[in-house]
C-alpha positions as CSV (number, residue, x, y, z in Angstrom):
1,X,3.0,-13.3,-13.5
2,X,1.7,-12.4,-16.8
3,X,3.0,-13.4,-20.4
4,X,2.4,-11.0,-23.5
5,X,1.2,-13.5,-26.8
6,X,1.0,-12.8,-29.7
7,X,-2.2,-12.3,-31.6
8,X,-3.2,-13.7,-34.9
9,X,-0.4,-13.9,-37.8
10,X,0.8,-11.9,-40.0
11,X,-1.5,-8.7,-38.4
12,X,-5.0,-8.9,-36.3
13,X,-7.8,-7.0,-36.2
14,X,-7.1,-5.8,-32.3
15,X,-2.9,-5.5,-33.3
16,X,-1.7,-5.0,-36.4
17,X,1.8,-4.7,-35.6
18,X,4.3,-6.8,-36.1
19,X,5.6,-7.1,-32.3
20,X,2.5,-8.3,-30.8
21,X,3.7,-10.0,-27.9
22,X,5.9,-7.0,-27.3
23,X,2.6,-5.0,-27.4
24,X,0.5,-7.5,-24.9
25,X,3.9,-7.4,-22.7
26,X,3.9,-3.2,-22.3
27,X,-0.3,-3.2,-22.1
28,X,0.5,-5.9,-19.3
29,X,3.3,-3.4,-17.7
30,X,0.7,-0.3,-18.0
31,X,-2.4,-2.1,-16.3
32,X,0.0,-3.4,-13.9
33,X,1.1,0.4,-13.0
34,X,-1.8,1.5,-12.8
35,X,-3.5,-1.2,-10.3
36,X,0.0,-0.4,-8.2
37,X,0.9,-3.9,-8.4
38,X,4.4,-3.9,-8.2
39,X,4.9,-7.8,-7.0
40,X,3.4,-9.1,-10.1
41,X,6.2,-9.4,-12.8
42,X,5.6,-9.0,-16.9
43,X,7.2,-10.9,-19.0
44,X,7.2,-10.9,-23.3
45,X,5.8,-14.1,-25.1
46,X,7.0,-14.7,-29.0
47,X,5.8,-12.9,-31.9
48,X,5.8,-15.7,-33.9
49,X,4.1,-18.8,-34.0
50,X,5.3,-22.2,-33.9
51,X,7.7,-23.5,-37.2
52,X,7.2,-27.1,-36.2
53,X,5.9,-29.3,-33.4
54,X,9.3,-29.9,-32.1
55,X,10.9,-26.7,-32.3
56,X,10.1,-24.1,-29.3
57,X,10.3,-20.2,-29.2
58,X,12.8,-19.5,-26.5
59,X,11.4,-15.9,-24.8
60,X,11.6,-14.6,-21.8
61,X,7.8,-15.4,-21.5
62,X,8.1,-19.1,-21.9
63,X,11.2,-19.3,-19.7
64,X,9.1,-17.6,-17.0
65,X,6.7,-20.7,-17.2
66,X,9.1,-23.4,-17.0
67,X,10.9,-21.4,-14.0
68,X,7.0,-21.0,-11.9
69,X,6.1,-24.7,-13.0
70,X,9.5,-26.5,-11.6
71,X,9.5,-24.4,-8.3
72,X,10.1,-26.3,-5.5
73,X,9.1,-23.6,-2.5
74,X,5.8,-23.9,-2.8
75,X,3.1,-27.0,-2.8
76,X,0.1,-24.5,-4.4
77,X,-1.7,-25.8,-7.4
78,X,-0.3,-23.8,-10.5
79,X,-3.2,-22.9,-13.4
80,X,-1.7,-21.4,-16.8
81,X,-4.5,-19.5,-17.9
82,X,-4.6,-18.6,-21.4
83,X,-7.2,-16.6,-23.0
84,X,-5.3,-16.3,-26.3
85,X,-2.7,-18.2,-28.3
86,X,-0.8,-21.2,-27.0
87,X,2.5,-20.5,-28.2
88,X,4.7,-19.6,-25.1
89,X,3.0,-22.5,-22.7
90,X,3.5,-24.8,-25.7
91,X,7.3,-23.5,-26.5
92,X,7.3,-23.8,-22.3
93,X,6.3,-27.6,-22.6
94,X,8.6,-28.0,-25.6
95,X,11.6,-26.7,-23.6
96,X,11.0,-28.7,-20.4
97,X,8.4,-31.6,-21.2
98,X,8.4,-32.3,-16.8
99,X,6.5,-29.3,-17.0
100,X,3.1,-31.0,-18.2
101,X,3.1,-32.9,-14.5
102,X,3.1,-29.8,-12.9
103,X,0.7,-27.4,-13.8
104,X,-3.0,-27.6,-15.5
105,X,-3.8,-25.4,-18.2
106,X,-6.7,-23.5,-18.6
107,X,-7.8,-22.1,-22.0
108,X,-10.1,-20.0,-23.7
109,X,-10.3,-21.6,-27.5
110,X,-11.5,-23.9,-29.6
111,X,-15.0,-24.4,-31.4
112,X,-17.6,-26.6,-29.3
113,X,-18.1,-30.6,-29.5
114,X,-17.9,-32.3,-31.0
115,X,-16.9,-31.3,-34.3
116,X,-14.6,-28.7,-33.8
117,X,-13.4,-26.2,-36.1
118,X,-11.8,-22.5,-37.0
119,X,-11.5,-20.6,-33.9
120,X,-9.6,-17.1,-33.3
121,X,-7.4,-18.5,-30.2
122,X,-6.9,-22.0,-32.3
123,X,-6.3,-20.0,-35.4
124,X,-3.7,-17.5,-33.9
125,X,-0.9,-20.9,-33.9
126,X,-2.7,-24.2,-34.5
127,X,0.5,-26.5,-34.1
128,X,0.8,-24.7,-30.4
129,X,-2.7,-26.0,-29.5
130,X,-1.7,-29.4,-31.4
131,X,1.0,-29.9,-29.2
132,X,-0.9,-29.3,-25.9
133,X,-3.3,-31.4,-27.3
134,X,-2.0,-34.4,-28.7
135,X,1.9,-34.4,-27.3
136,X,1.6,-33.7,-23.6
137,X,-0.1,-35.1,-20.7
138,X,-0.8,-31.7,-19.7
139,X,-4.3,-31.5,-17.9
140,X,-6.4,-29.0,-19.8
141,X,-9.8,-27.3,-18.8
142,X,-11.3,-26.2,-22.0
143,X,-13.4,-23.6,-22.5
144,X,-14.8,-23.6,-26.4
145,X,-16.2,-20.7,-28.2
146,X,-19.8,-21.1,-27.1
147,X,-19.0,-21.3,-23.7
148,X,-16.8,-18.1,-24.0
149,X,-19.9,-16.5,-25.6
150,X,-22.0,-16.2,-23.0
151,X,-19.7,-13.8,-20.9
152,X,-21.7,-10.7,-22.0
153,X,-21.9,-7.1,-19.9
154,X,-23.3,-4.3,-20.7
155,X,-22.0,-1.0,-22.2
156,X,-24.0,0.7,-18.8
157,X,-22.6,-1.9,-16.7
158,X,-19.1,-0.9,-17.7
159,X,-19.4,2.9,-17.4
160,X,-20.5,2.5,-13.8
161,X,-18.4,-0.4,-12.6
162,X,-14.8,0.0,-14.3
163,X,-15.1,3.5,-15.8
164,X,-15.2,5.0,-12.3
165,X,-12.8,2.7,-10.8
166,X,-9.5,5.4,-10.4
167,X,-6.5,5.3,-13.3
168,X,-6.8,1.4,-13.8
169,X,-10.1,1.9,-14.6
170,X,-10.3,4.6,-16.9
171,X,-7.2,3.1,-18.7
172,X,-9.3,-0.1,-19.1
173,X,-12.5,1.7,-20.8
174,X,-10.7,3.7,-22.5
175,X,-9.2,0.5,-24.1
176,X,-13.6,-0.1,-24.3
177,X,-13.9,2.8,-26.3
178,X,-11.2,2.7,-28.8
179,X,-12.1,-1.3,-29.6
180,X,-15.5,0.2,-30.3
181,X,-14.3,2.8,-32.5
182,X,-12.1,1.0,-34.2
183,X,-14.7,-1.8,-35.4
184,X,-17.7,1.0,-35.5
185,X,-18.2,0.5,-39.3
186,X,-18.6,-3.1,-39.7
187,X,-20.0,-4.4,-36.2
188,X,-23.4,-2.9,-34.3
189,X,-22.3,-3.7,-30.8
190,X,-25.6,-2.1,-29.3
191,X,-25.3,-2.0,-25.7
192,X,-23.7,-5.0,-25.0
193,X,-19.9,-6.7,-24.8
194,X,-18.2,-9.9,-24.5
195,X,-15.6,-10.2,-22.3
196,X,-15.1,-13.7,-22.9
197,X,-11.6,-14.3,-21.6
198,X,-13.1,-13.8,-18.1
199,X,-13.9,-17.8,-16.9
200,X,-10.0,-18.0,-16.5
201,X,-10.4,-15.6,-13.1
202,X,-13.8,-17.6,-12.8
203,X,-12.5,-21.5,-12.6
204,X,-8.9,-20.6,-10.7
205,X,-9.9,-17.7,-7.9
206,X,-13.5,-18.5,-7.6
207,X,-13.3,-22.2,-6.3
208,X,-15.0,-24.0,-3.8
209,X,-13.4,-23.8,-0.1
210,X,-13.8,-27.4,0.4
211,X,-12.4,-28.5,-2.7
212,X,-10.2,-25.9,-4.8
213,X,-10.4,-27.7,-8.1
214,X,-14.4,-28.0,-7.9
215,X,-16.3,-25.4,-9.9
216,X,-19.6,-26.3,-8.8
217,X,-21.7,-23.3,-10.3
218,X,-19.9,-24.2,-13.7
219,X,-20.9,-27.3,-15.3
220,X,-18.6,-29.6,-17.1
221,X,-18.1,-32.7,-18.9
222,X,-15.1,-34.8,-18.5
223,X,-13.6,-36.9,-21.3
224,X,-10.7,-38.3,-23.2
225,X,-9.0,-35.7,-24.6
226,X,-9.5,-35.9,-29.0
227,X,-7.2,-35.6,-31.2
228,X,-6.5,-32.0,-32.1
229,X,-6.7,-31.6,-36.6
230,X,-4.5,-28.7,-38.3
231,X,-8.2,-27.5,-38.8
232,X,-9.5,-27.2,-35.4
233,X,-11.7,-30.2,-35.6
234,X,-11.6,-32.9,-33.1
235,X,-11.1,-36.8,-33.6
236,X,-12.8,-38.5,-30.7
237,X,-10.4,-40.9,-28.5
238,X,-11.7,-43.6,-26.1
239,X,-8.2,-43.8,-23.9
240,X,-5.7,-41.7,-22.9
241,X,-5.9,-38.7,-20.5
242,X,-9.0,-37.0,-19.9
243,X,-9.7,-32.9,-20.1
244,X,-12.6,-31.0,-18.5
245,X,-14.3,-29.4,-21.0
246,X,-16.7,-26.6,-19.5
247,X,-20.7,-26.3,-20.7
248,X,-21.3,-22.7,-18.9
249,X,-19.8,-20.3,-16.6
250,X,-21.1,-18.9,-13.3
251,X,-21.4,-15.4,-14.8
252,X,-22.9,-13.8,-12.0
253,X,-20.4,-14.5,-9.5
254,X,-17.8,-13.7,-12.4
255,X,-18.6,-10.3,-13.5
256,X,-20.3,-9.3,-9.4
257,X,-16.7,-10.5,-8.4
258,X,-15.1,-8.4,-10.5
259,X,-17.1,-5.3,-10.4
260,X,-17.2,-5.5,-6.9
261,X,-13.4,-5.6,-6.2
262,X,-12.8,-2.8,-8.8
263,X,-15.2,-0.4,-6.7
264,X,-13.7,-1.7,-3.2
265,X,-9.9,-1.6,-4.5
266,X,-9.9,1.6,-6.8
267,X,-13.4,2.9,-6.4
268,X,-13.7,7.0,-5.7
């Protein structure tokens, strides 16, 4: 299933609306269409951020989580991958706390070790990634800023791999070209893009068939979870539960992976 966030409050650069989950959730039902994916369900996260640590946003996004994360038909492992804001999976944790024992959440966000600091997914509802952080027992792999940075692809590598892959992916390079556009004035993007919510495919589909939590080709480190600050910056901690947080991505088998089933699934 798929969960439309929110972006960062009161507008954003890449939605300056003010029903930005409501916006992810319809892009979500369109791409969905379009890749004629029919058993996949949408659902729409908040448009707001947290008010307190406490208090959680009730949508039909968050309700979806707590639902997939206390079904008992199935003994899969279940990954909540975000590559945004925390808000619905920490509104999910806030509304059912059993939750955190039953699913591992994997994130795009925060700045690297080990100071910390402002970060676009942090920034978009800090007290969110506070209470994932520093409430739960939720596992977490974490995959900082300049971890996310090195998920680039080419402008060429785009035109032949997605732009020729049928409706889905013209819709998706169109998308391309209208976030180029849009920043054209302020931002030289040359001939190259980052497509840094990728690893969250990457460390769930990609895994090693003798051991489906190993991500051998991406390095790393394992440690105690820190404190999370209102400012992104972390507070070491020498006890408590420990997080994988990731050093590099296997960007080869990522981006081949994805190209790859593009062509084979929607190719011409």
């Amino acid at each position: 299933m798929v969960v439309g966030a929110h972006a960062q409050l009161p507008t954003d650069p890449f939605d300056t609306g003010k029903y930005q989950a409501e916006d992810s959730h319809q892009a979500a039902v369109t791409m969905l269409r379009l890749m004629r994916r029919s058993d996949v369900k949408a659902y729409a996260g908040s448009n707001d951020a947290l008010k307190d640590a406490t208090t959680p946003r009730v949508t039909a996004g968050a309700k979806a989580i707590v639902a997939e994360a206390t079904r008992t038909d199935t003994d899969l492992p279940l990954y909540i991958t975000a590559g945004g804001t925390l808000t619905d999976v920490a509104s999910a944790y806030l509304m059912e706390p059993g939750i955190a024992g039953k699913a591992t959440l994997v994130w795009i966000g925060g700045k690297p070790y080990p100071a910390g600091g402002s970060e676009y997914n942090f920034n978009a509802d800090p007290l969110a990634a506070q209470v994932l952080f520093n409430q739960s027992s939720m596992p977490i792999w974490q995959i900082p800023s300049d971890v996310y940075s090195m998920c680039m692809v080419s402008d060429f590598e785009l035109q032949q791999y997605v732009a020729t892959a049928d409706d889905i992916g013209h819709w998706l390079w169109r998308n391309q070209l209208d976030y180029y556009q849009r920043f054209a004035k302020r931002i030289n993007f040359g001939e190259v893009y980052q497509l840094g919510d990728s690893p969250l495919v990457l460390l769930t589909a990609l895994t090693s068939p003798w051991d489906k939590s190993a991500t051998y080709s991406s390095p790393y480190d394992t440690m105690y979870a820190p404190h999370l600050n209102a400012d992104g910056t972390y507070t070491s901690r020498d006890s408590g539960r420990k997080i994988r947080v990731y050093k590099g991505v296997d960007t080869r088998l990522m981006y081949a992976d994805f190209f790859a089933k593009l062509q084979a699934l929607y190719g011409k």
